[in-house]
C-alpha positions as CSV (number, residue, x, y, z in Angstrom):
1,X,1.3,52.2,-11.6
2,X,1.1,49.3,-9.0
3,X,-1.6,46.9,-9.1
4,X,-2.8,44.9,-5.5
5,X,-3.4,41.1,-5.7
6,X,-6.3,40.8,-3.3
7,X,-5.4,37.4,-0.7
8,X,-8.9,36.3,-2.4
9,X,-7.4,36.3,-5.8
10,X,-4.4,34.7,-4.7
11,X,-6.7,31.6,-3.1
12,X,-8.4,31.1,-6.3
13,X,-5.2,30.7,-8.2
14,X,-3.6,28.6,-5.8
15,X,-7.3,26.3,-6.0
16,X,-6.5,26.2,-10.2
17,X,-3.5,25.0,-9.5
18,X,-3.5,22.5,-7.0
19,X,-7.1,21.1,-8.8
20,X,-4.4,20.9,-12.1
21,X,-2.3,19.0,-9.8
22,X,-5.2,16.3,-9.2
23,X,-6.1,16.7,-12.3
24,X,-3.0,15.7,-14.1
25,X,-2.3,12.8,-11.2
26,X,-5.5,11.6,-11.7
27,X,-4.9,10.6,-15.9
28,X,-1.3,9.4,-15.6
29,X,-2.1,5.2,-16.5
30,X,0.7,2.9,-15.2
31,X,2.9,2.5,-18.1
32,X,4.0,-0.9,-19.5
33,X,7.4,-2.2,-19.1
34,X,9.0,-0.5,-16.0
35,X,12.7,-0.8,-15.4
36,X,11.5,-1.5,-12.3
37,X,9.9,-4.8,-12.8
38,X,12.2,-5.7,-16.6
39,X,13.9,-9.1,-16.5
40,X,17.5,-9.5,-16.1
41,X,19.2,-11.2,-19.2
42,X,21.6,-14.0,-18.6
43,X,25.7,-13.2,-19.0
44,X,27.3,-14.6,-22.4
45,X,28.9,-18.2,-21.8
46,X,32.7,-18.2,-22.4
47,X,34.1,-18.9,-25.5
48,X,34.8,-22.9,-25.3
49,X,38.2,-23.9,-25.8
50,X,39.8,-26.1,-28.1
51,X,40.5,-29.2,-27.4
52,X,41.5,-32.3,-30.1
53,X,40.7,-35.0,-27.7
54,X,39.6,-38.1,-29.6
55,X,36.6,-38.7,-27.1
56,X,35.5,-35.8,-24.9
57,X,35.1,-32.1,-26.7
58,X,34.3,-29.1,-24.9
59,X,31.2,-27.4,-25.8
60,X,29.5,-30.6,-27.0
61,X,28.7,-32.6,-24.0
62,X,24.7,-33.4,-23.2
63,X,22.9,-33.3,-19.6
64,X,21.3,-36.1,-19.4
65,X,19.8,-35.4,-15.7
66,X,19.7,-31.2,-14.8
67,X,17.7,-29.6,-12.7
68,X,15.1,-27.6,-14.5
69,X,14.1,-25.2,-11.4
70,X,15.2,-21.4,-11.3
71,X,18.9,-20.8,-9.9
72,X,20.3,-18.4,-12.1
73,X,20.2,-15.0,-13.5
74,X,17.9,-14.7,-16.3
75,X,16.0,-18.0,-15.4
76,X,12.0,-18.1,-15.2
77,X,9.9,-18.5,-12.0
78,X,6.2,-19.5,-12.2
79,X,4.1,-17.8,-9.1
80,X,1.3,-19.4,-8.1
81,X,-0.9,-16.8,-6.6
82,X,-2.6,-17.9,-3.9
83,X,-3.3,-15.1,-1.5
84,X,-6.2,-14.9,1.4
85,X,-6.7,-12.3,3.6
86,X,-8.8,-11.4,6.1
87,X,-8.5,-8.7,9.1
88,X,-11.4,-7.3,11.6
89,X,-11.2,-4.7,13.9
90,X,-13.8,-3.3,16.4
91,X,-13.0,-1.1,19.6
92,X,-15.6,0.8,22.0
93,X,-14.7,3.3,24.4
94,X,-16.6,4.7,27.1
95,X,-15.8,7.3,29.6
96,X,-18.1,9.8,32.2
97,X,-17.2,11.6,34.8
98,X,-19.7,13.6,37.2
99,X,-18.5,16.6,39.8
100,X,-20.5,17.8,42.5
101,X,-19.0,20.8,44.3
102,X,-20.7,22.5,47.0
103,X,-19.8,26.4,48.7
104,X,-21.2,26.8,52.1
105,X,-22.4,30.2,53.6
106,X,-19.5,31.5,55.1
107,X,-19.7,32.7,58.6
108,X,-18.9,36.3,59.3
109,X,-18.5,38.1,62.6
110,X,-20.6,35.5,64.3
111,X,-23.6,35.3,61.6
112,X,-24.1,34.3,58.6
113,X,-23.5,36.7,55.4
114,X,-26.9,36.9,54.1
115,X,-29.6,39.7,52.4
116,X,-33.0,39.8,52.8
117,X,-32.7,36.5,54.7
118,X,-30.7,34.6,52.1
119,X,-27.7,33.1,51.8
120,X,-25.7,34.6,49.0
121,X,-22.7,33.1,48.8
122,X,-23.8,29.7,49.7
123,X,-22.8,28.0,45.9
124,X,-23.4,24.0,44.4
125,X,-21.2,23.6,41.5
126,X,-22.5,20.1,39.4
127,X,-20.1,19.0,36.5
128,X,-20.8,15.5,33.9
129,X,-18.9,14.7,31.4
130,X,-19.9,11.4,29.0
131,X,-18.0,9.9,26.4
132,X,-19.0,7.1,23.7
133,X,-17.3,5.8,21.0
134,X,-17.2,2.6,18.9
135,X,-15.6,1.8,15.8
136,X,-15.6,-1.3,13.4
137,X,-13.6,-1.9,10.9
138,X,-13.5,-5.1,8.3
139,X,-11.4,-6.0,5.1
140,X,-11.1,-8.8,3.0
141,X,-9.0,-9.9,0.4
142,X,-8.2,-12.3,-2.3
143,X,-6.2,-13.1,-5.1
144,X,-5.5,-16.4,-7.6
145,X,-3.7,-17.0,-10.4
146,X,-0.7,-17.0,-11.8
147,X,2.3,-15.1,-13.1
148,X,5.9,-15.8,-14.6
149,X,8.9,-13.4,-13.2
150,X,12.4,-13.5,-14.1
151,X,15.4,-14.0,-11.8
152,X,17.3,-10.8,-11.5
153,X,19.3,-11.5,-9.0
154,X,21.5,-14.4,-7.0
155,X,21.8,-13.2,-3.1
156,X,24.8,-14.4,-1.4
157,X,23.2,-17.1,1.0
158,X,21.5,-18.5,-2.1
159,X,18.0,-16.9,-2.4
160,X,17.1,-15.1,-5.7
161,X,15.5,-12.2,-6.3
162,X,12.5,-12.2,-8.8
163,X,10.7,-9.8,-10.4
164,X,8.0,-9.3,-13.4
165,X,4.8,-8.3,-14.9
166,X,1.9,-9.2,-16.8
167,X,-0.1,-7.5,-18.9
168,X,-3.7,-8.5,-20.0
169,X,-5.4,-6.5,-22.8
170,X,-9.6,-7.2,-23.0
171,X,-11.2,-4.9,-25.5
172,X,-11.2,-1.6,-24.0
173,X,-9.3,-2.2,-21.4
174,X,-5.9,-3.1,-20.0
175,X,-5.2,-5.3,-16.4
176,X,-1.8,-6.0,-15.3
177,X,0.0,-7.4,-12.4
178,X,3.5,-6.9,-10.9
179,X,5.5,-9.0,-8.2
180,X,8.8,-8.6,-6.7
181,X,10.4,-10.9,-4.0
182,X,12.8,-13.5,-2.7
183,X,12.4,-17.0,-3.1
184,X,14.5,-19.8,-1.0
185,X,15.5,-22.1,-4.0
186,X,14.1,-25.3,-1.3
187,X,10.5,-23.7,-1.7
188,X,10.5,-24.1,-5.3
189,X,8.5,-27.5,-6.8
190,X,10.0,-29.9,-9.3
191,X,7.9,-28.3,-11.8
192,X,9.6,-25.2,-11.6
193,X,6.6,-23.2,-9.6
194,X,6.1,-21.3,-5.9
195,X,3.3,-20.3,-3.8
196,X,3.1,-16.5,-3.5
197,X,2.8,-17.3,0.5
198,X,6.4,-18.4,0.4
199,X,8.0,-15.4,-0.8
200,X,9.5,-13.5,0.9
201,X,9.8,-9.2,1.0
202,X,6.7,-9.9,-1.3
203,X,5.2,-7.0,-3.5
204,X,2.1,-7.6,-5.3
205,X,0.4,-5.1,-7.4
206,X,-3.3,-5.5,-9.3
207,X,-4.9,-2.9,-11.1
208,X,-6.3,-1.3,-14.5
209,X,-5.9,0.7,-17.4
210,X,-8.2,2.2,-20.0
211,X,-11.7,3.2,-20.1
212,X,-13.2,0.5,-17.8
213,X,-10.9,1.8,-14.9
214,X,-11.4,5.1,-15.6
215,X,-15.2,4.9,-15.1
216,X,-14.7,2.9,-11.5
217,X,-12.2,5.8,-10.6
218,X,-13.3,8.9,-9.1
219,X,-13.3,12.5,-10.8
220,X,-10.9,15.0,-10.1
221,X,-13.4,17.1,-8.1
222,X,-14.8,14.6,-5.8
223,X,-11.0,13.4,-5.1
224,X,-10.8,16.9,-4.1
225,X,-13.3,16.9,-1.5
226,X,-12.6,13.8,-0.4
227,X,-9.0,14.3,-0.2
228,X,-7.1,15.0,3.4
229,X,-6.8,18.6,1.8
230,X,-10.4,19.3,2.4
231,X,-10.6,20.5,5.7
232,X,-14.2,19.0,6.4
């Protein structure tokens, strides 16, 4: 006995499926502790050697002057975030064009072709075509605070490569932020900080978990038909 799957039934199960897909994208919260953003620990120092000198002894002397700003692996970074932005955009576009075609009677055998005293193939063809379009656009952004990242990496010219997160857990719900860049070790202050604005390769990333970002987030269904899927 063979059974026929109607092109209908096959729509509606591919529509399940998909929604599933949005669904289950939809619920996945960012997860704490990526490898991607986890600190870099700093290698083991060498065994010290022996030594029985009378004055000096490796593995005991003092700094009295270092430099207390990032340069190695495993070393902290305070980011100051100071970020600003602000773009606008407008455009306006208009276009016509009008056609005026005109078919005089033609002349035939002397006369001109006519019936009943008109002229029937004496023709005015009229053609317009009008365009408008305008479009703004506006955006605005702004971010302050700070966050501590971890040197993960020593690039060959000297620049390090930073990276970290922060979590922030209020009652019901979770905020975090992430940053990954390169710093010039000249940029950083005596006090061991760096504006966000002199990173460079900078990625900054700000958002929620938990019950307060779920309610500003949009259900599954109106993703759907707001989605680039929806062909409306």
């Amino acid at each position: 006995m063979h059974r026929t799957i109607s092109a209908a039934a096959i729509k509606l199960v591919s529509a399940i499926i998909l929604l599933g897909l949005l669904v289950g994208c939809a619920i996945i919260p960012p997860e704490r502790g990526e490898p991607e953003y986890a600190p870099a620990l700093p290698s083991d120092p060498l065994p010290s050697e022996h030594s029985n000198g009378s004055i000096y002894q490796s593995g005991h002397d003092i700094a009295l002057f270092e430099d207390i700003r990032a340069k190695r692996v495993g070393d902290i970074l305070t980011v100051l975030l100071v970020e600003e932005t602000d773009a606008k955009k407008s455009a306006t576009t208009s276009t016509s064009r009008d056609t005026d075609v005109t078919i005089p009677n033609p002349t035939l055998f002397g006369g001109n072709v006519s019936l009943n005293g008109r002229s029937i193939l004496q023709n005015t063809l009229t053609s317009e075509h009008k365009f408008d379009g305008t479009g703004d656009s506006a955006q605005s952004n702004k971010l302050d605070g700070n966050i501590t990242v971890s040197v993960v990496r020593v690039l060959a010219n000297g620049n390090l490569l930073v990276q970290g997160e922060k979590w922030i857990s209020i009652n019901q719900g979770d905020e975090y932020i992430r940053l990954k860049g390169i710093v010039r070790p000249v940029d950083i202050r005596p006090d061991n900080t760096v504006l966000s604005t002199q990173i460079g390769n900078t990625l900054i990333a700000y958002g929620g978990a938990g019950s307060l970002a779920r309610s500003n987030r949009k259900g599954w269904l109106a993703e759907f038909f707001t989605s680039i899927l929806w062909p409306l």
